[in-house]
C-alpha positions in Angstrom: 111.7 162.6 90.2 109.7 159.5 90.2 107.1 161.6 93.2 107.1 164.6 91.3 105.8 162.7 88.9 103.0 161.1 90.6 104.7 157.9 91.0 105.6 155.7 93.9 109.3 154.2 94.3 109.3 151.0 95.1 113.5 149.7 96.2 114.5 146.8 95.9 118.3 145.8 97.2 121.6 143.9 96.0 122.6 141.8 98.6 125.4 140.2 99.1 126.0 136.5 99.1 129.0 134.4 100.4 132.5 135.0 99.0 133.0 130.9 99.2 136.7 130.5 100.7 137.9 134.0 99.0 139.1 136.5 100.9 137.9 139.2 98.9 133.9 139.7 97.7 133.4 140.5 94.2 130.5 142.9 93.0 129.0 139.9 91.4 128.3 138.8 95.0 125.9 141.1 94.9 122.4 139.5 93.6 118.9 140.2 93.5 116.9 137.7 94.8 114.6 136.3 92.1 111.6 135.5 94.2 111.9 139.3 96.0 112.0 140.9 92.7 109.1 139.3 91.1 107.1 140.4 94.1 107.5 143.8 93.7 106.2 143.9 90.4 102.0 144.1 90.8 99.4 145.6 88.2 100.5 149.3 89.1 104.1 148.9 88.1 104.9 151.1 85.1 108.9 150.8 84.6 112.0 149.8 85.7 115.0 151.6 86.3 117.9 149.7 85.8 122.3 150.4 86.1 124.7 148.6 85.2 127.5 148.7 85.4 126.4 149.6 88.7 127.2 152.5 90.8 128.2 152.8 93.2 129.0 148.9 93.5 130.7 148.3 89.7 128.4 145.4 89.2 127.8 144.4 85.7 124.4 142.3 85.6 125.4 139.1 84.0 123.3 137.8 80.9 121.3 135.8 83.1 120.9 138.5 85.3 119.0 140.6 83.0 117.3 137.5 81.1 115.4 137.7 84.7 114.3 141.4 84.5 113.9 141.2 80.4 111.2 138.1 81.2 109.8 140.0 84.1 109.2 143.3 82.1 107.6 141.5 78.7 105.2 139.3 81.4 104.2 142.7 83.3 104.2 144.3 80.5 106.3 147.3 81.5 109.0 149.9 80.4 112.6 149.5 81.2 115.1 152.8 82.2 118.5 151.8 81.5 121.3 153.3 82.5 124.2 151.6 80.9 126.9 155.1 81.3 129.8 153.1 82.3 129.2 150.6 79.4 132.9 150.0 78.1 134.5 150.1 81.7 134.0 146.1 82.6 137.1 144.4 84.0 138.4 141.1 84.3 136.5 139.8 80.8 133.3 140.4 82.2 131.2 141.6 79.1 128.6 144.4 79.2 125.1 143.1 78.2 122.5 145.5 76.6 119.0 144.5 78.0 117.0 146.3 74.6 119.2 143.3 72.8 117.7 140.6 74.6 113.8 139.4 73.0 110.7 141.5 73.7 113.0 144.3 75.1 113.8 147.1 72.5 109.9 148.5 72.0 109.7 149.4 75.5 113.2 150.4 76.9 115.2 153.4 76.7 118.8 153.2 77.2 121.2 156.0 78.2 124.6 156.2 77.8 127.3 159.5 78.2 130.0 160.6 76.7 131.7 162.2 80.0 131.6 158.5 81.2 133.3 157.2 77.7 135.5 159.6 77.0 136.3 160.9 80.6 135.0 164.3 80.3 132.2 164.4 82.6 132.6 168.4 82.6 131.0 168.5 79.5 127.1 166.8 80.2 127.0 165.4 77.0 124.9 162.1 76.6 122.3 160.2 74.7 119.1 158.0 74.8 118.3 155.1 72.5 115.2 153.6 72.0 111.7 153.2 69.8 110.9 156.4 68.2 107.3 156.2 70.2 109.3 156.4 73.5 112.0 159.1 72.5 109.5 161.0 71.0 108.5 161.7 74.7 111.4 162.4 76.1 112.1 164.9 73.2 109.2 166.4 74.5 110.5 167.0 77.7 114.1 167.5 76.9 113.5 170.3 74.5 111.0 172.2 77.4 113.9 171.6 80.0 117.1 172.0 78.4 117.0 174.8 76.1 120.4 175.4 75.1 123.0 172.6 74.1 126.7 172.7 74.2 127.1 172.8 70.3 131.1 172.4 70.2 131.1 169.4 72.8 128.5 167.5 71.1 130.8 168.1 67.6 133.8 166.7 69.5 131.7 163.7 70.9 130.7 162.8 67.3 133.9 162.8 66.4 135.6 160.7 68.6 132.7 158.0 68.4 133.3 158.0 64.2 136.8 157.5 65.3 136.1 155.0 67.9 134.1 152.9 65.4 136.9 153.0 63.1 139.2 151.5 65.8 137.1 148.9 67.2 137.9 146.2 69.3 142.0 147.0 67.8 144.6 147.7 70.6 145.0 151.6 69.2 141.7 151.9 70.8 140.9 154.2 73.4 137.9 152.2 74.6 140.1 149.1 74.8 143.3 151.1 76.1 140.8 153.2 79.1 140.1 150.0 81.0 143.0 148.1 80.7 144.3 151.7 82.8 141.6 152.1 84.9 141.8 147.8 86.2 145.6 148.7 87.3 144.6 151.6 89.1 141.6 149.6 90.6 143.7 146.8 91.7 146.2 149.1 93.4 143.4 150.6 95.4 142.4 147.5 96.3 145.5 146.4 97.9 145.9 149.5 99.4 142.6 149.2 101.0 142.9 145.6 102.2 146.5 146.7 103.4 144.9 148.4 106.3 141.6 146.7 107.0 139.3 147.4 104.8 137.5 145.3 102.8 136.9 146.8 99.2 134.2 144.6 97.1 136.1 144.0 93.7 133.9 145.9 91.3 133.5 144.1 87.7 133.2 147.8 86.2 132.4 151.5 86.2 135.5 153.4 88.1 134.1 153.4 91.5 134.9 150.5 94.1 133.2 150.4 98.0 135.1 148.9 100.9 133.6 147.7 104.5 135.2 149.6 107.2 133.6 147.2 109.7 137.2 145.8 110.9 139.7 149.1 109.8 142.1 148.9 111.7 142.9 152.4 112.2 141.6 154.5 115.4 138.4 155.9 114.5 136.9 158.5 117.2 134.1 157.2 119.1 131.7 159.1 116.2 128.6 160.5 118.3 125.7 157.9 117.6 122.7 159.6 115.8 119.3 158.5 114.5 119.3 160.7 111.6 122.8 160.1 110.5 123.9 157.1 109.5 127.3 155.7 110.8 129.4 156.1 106.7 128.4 159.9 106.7 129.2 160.9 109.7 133.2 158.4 109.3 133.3 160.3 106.0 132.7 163.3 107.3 135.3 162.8 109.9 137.9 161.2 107.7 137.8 164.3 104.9 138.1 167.1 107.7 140.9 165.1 110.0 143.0 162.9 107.3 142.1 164.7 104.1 141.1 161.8 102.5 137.6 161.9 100.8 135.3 159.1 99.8 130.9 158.6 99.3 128.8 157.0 102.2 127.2 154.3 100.3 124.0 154.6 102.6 123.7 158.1 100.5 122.3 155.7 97.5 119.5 153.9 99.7 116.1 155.0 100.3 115.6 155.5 104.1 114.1 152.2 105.0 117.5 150.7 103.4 120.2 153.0 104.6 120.4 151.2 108.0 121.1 148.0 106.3 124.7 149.6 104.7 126.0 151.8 106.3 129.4 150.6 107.2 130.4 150.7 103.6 132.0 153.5 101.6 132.8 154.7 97.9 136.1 155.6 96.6 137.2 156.6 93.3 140.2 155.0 91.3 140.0 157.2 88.3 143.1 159.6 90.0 146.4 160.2 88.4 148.4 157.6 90.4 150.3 160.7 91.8 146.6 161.1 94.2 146.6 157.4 94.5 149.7 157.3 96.3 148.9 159.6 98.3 145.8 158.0 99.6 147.6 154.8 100.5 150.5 157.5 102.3 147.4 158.8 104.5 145.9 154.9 105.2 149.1 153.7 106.3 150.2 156.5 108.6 146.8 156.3 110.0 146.4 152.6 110.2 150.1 152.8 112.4 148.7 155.3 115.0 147.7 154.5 118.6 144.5 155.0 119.8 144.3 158.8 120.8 146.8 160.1 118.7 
């Protein structure tokens, strides 16, 4: 989108640091390095896109985190995209930070959020975008030439359940307090189902999505035919869905091409299943992870 509209990309990676002793990584492992990202911001740069929580990693950029990006925005002088969809699934008392709250940021960043995400119906492609009127009154420009028709009755029964939702906040009644309290059970079962046979899931702070390094699986894997076009995930995940019915994302499939190298022995799974599916997954992992090469 960003090249069909006469802009350049410009990536800049997560990367992981050392786990320190733990067993397990934690998306908060997962840092941008301070010096990197202040290099890639020159007189050309026009805006920022920023996630979190993060997908497909479930980070959730800590206050000082964003402080970083907020300061590096006002200095430069730029816009900030924010995409802040998973914004009440945080886990483990992590707390989701807003970057239009911190100084200098609300006049020039526009923050989107969705209702599929918030009240798990992402059948119904119902969102929003906050920001300074001077901004949005751009993108209503170019949402009301784009999207011509809106689903009335789903943006009705959004409305709704956000009055509600404000009514109940923060209380234990709370579907927004209730959702991840269900969805951090399901994640930790995952996780030990994953670990369980090799994998290495990265602990994800939010959003329902977790990756795992498949590096060390202990499970025969064919001898996938190498390819220079390919990178290693797709072509396991290709091979896993067709032969153990078991389906999951390549994580290189988020990289731009120079970066896809870099990760591709990681990929995505979902733990927002009924626990019915998630059984079943752990049923496939362990059978697999007992066969013999060749079988």
């Amino acid at each position: 989108m960003v090249k069909m509209a006469g802009g350049t990309p410009v990536f800049i990676p997560l990367r992981p640091k050392s786990a320190e002793g733990r067993t397990l990584t934690s998306s908060g492992d997962w840092q941008l390095d301070p010096e990197e990202l202040e290099a890639k911001f020159t007189k050309r740069t026009k805006a920022i896109v920023l996630n979190s929580p993060n997908n497909p990693l479930g980070k959730v950029f800590s206050r000082k985190e964003l402080e970083l990006i907020a300061g590096l925005c006002v200095k430069h002088n730029i816009l900030c995209f924010s995409d802040e969809v998973y914004e009440w699934l945080v886990y483990d008392g992590n707390k989701h930070v807003r970057i239009a709250s911190l100084p200098g940021m609300w006049d020039r960043t526009v923050t989107i959020g969705s209702a599929g995400k918030t009240f798990s119906a992402t059948g119904w492609k119902v969102g929003w975008a906050l920001g300074p009127d001077d901004l949005l009154t751009h993108l209503r420009t170019v949402h009301q030439n784009s999207v011509y028709h809106c689903a009335t009755a789903a943006q009705e029964a959004v409305a709704r359940a956000l009055q509600t939702e404000f009514q109940r906040m923060e209380k234990p009644e709370s579907y927004l307090v209730q959702l991840p309290k269900e969805l951090q059970q399901k994640r930790d079962r995952l996780v030990n189902c994953l670990s369980a046979v090799g994998m290495k899931p990265v602990i994800p702070e939010g959003t329902y999505f977790l990756i795992a390094d498949i590096s060390e699986f202990k499970a025969p894997v064919p001898d996938l035919q190498k390819s220079d076009e390919e990178p290693y995930d797709s072509r396991f995940v290709k091979w896993m869905i067709k032969n153990k019915g078991l389906a999951a994302i390549p994580v290189s499939a988020f990289y731009s091409t120079p970066q896809k190298k870099n990760f591709d022995r990681f990929i995505r799974f979902c733990f927002a299943k009924e626990n019915a599916t998630l059984d079943a997954a752990a049923d496939i992992l362990q059978q697999w992870s007992q066969m013999k090469p060749g079988q």
